[in-house]
PDB file of N, CA, C and O in Angstrom:
ATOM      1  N   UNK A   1      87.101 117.020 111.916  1.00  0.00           N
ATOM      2  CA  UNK A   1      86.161 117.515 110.923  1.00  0.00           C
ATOM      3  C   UNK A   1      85.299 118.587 111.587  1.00  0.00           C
ATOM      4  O   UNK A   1      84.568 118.332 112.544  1.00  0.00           O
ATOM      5  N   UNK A   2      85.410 119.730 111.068  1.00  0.00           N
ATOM      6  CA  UNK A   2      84.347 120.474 111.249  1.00  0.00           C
ATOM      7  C   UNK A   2      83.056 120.785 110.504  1.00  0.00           C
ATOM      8  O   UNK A   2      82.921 120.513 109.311  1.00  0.00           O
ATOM      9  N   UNK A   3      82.249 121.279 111.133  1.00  0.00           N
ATOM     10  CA  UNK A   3      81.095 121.081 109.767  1.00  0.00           C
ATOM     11  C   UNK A   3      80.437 122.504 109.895  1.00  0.00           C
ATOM     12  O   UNK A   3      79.609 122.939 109.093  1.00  0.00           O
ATOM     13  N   UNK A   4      80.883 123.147 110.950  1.00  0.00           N
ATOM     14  CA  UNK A   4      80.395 124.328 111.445  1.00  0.00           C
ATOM     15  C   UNK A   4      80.807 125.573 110.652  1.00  0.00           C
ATOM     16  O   UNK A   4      80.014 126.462 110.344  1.00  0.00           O
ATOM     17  N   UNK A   5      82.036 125.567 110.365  1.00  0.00           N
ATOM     18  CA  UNK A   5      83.139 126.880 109.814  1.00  0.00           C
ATOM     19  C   UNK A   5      83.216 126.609 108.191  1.00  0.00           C
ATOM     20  O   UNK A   5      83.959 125.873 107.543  1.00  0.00           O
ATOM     21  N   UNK A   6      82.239 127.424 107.824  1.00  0.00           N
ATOM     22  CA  UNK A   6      82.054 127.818 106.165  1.00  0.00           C
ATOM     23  C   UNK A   6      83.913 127.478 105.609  1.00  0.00           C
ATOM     24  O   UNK A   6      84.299 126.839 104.631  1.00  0.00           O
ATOM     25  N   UNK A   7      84.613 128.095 106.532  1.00  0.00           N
ATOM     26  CA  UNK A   7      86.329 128.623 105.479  1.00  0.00           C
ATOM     27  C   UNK A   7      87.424 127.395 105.770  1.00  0.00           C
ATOM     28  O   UNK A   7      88.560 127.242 105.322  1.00  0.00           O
ATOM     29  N   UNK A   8      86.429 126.354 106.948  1.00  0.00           N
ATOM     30  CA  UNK A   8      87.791 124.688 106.620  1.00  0.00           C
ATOM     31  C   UNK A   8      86.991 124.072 106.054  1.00  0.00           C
ATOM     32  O   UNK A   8      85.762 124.121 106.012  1.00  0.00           O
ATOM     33  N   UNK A   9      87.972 123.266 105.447  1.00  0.00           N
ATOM     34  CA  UNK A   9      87.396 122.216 104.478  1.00  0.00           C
ATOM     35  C   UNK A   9      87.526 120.693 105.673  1.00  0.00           C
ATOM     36  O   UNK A   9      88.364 120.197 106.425  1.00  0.00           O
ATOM     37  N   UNK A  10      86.510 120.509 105.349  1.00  0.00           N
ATOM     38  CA  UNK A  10      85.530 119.463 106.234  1.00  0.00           C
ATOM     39  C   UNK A  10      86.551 118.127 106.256  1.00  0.00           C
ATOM     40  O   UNK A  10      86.659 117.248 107.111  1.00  0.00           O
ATOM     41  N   UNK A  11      87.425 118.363 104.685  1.00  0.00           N
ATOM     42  CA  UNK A  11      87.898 116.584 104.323  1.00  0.00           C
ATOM     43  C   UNK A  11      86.854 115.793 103.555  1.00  0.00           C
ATOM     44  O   UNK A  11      85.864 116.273 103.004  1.00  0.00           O
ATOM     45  N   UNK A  12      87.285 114.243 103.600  1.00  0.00           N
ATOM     46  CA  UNK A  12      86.345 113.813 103.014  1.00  0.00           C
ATOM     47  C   UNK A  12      84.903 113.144 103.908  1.00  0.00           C
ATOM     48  O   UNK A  12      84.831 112.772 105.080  1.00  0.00           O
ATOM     49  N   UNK A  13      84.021 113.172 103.004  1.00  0.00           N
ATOM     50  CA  UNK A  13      82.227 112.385 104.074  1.00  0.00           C
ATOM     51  C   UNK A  13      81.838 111.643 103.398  1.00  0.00           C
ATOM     52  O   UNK A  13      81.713 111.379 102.202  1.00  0.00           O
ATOM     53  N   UNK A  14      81.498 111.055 105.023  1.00  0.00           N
ATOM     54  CA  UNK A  14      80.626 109.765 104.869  1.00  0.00           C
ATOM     55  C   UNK A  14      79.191 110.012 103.893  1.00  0.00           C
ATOM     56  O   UNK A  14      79.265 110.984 103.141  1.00  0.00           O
ATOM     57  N   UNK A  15      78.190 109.391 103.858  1.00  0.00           N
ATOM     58  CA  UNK A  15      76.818 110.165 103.082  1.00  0.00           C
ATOM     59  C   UNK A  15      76.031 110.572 104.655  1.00  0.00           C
ATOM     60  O   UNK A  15      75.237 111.498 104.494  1.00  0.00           O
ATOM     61  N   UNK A  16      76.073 110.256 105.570  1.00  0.00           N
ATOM     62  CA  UNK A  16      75.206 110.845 106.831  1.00  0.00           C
ATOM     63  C   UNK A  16      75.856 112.291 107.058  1.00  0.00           C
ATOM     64  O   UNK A  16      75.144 113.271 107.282  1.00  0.00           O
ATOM     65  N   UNK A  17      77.292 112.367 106.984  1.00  0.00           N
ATOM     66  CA  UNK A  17      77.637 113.573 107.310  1.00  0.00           C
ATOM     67  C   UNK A  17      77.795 114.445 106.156  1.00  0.00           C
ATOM     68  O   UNK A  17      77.970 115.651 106.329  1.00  0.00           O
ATOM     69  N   UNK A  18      77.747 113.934 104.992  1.00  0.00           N
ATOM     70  CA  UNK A  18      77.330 115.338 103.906  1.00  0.00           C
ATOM     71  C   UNK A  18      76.052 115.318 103.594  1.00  0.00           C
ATOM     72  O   UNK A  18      75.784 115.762 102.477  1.00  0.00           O
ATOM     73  N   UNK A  19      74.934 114.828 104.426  1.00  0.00           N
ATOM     74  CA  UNK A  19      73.824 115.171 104.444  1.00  0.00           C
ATOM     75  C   UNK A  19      73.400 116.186 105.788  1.00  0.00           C
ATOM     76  O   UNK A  19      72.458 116.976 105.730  1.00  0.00           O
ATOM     77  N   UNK A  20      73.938 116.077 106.531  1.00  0.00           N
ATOM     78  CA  UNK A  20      73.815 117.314 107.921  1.00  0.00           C
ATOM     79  C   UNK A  20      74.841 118.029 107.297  1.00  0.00           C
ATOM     80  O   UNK A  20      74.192 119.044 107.043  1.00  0.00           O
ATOM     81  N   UNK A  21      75.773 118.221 106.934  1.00  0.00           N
ATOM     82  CA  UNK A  21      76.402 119.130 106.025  1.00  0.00           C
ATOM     83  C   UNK A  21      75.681 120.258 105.184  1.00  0.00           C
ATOM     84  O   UNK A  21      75.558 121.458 105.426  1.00  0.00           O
ATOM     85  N   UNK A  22      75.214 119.441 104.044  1.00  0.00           N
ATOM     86  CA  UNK A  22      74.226 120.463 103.361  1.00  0.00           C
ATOM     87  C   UNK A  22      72.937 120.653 104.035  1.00  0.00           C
ATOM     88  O   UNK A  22      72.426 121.661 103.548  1.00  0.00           O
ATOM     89  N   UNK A  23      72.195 120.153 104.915  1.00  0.00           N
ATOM     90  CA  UNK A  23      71.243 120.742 105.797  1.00  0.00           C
ATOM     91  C   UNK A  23      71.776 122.431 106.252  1.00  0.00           C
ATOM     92  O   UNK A  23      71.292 123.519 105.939  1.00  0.00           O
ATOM     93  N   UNK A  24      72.988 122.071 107.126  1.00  0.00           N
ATOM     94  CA  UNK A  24      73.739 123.289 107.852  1.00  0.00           C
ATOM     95  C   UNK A  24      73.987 124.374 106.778  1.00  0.00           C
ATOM     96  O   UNK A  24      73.786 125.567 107.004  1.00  0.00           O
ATOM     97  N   UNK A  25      74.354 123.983 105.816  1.00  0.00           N
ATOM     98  CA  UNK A  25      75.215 125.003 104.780  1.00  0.00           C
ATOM     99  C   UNK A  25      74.219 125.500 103.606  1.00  0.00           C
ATOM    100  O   UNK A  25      74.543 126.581 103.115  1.00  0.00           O
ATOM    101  N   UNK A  26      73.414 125.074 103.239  1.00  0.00           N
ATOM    102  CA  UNK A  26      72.118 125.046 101.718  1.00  0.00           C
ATOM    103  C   UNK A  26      72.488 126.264 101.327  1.00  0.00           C
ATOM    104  O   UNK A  26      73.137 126.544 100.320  1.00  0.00           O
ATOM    105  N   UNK A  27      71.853 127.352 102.552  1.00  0.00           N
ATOM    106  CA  UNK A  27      71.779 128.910 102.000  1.00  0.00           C
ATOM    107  C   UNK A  27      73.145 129.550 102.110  1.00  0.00           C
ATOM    108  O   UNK A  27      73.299 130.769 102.192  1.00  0.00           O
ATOM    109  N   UNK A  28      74.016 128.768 102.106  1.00  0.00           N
ATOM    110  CA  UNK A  28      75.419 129.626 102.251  1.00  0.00           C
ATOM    111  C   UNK A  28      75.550 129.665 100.765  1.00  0.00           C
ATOM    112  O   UNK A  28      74.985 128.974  99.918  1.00  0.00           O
ATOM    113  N   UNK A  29      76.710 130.944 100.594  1.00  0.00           N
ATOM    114  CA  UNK A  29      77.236 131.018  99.083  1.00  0.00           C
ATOM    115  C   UNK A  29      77.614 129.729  98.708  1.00  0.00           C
ATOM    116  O   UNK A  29      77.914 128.819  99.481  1.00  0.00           O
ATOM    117  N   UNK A  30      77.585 129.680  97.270  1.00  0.00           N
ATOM    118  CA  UNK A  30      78.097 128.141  96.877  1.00  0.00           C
ATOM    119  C   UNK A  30      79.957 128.757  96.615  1.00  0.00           C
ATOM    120  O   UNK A  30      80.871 128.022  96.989  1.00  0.00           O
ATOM    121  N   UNK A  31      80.207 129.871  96.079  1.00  0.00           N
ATOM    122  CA  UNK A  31      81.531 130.125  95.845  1.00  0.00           C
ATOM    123  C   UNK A  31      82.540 129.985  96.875  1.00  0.00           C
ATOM    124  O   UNK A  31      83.611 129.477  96.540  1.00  0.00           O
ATOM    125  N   UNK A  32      82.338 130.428  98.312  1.00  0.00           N
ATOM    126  CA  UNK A  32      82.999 130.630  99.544  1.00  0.00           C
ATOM    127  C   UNK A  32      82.415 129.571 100.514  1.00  0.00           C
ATOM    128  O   UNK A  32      83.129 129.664 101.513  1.00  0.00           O
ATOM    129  N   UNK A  33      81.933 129.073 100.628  1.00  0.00           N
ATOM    130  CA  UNK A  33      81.666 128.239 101.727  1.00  0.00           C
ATOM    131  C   UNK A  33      81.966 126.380 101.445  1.00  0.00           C
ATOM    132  O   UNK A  33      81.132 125.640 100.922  1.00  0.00           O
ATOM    133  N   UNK A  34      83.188 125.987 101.882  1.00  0.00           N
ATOM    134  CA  UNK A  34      83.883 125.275 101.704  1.00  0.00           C
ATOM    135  C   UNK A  34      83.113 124.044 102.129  1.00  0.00           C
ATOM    136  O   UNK A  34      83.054 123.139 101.297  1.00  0.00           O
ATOM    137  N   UNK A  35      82.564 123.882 103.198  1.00  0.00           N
ATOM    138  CA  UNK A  35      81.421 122.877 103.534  1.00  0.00           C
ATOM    139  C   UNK A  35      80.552 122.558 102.619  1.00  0.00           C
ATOM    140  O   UNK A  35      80.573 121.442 102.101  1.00  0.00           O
ATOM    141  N   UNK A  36      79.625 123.528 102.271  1.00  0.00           N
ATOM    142  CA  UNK A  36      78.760 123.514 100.804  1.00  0.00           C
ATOM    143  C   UNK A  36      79.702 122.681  99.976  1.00  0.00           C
ATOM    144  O   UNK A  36      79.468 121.477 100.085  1.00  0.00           O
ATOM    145  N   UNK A  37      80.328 122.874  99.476  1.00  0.00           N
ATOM    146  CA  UNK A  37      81.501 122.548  98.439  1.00  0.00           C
ATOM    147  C   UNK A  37      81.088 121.179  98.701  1.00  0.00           C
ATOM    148  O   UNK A  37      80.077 120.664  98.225  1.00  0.00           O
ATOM    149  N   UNK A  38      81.944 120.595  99.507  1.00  0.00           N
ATOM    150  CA  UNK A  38      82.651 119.518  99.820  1.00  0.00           C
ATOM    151  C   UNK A  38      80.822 118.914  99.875  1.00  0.00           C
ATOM    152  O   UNK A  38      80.281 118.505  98.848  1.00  0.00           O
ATOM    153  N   UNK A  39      80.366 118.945 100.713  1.00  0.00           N
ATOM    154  CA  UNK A  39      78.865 118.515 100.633  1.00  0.00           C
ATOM    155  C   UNK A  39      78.119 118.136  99.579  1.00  0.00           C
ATOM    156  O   UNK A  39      77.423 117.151  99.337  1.00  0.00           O
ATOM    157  N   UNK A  40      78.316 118.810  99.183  1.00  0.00           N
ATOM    158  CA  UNK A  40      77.689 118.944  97.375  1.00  0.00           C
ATOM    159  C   UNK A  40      77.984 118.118  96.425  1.00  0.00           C
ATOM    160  O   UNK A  40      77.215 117.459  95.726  1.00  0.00           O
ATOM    161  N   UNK A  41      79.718 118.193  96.406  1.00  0.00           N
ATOM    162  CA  UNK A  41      80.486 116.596  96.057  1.00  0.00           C
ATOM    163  C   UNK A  41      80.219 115.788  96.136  1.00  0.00           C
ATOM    164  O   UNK A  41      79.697 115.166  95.211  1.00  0.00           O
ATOM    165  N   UNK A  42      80.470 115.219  97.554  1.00  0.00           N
ATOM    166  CA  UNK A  42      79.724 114.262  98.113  1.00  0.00           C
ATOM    167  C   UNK A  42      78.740 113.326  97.960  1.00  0.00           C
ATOM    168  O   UNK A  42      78.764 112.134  97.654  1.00  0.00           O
ATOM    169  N   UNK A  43      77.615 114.325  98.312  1.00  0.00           N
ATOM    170  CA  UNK A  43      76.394 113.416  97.276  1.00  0.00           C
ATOM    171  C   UNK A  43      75.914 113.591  96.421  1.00  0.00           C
ATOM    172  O   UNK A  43      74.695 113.428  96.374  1.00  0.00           O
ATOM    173  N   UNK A  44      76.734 114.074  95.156  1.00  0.00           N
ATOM    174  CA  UNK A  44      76.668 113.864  93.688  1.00  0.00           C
ATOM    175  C   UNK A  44      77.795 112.705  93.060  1.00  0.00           C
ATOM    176  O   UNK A  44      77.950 112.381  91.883  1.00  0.00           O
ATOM    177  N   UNK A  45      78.343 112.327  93.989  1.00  0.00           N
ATOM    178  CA  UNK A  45      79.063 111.203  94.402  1.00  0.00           C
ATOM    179  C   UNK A  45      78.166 109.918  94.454  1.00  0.00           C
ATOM    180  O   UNK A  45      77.944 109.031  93.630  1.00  0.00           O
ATOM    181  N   UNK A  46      77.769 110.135  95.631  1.00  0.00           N
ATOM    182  CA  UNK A  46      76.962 108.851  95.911  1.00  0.00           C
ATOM    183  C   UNK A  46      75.943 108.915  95.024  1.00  0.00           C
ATOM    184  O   UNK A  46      75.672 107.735  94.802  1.00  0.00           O
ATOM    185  N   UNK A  47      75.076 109.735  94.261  1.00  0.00           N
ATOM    186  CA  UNK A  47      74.051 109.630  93.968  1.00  0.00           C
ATOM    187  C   UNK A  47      74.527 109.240  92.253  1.00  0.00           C
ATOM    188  O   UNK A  47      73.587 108.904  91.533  1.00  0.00           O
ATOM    189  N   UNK A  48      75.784 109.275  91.678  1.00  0.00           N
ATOM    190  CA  UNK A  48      76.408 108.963  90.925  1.00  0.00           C
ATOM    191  C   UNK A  48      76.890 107.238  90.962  1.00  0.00           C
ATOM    192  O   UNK A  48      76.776 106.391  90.077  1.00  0.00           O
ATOM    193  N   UNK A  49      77.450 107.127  92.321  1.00  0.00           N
ATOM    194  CA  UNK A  49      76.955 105.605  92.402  1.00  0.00           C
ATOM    195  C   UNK A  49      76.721 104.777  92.650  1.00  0.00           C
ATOM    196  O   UNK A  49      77.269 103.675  92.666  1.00  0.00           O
ATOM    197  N   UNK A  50      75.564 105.267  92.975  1.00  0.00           N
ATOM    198  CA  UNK A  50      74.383 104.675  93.424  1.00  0.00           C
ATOM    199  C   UNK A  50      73.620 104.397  91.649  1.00  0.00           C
ATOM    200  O   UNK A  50      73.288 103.236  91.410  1.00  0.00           O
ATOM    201  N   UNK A  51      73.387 105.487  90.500  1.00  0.00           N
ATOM    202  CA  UNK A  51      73.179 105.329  89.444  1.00  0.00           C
ATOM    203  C   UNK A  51      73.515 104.117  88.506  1.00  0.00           C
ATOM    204  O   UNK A  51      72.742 103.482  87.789  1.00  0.00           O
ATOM    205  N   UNK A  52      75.210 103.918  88.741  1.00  0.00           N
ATOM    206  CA  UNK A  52      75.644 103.434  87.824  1.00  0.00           C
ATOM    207  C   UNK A  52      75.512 102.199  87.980  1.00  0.00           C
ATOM    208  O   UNK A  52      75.292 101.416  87.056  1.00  0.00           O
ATOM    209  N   UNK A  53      75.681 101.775  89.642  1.00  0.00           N
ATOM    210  CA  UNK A  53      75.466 100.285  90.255  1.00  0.00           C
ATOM    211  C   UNK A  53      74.165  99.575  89.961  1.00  0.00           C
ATOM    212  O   UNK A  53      74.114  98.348  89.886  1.00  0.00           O
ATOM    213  N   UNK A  54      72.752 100.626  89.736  1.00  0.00           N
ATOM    214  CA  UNK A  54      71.625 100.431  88.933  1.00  0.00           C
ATOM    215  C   UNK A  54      71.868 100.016  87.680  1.00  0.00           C
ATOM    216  O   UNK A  54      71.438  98.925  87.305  1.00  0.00           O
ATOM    217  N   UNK A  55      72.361 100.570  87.121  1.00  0.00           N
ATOM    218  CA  UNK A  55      72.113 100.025  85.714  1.00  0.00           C
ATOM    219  C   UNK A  55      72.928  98.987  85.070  1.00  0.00           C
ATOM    220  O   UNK A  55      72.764  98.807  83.863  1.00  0.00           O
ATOM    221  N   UNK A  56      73.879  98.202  85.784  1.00  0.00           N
ATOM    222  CA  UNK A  56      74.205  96.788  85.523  1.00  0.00           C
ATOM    223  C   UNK A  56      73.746  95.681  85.511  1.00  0.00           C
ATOM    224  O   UNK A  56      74.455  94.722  85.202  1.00  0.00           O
TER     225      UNK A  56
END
């Protein structure tokens, strides 16, 4: 996994590492920068459910 190089894709993350993820990446383009991407996923992921596990 790299987390450094905007143009590989990272794979999939844990929530610690798509949180230093989007730390590293925030101000990068959201279109081209593949980290962002994948980051972003990530914890709209978890924060998705984390939501849903609430409301049962």
């Amino acid at each position: 996994m790299n987390l450094l190089d905007c143009q590989s894709d990272p794979g999939p993350l844990t929530r610690a590492h798509a949180q230093l993820a989007w730390r590293l990446h925030r101000f990068c383009d959201r279109d081209t920068c593949r980290v962002r991407r994948r980051a972003r996923a990530a914890l709209d992921d978890f924060v998705a459910r984390i939501t849903s596990s609430g409301s049962k």
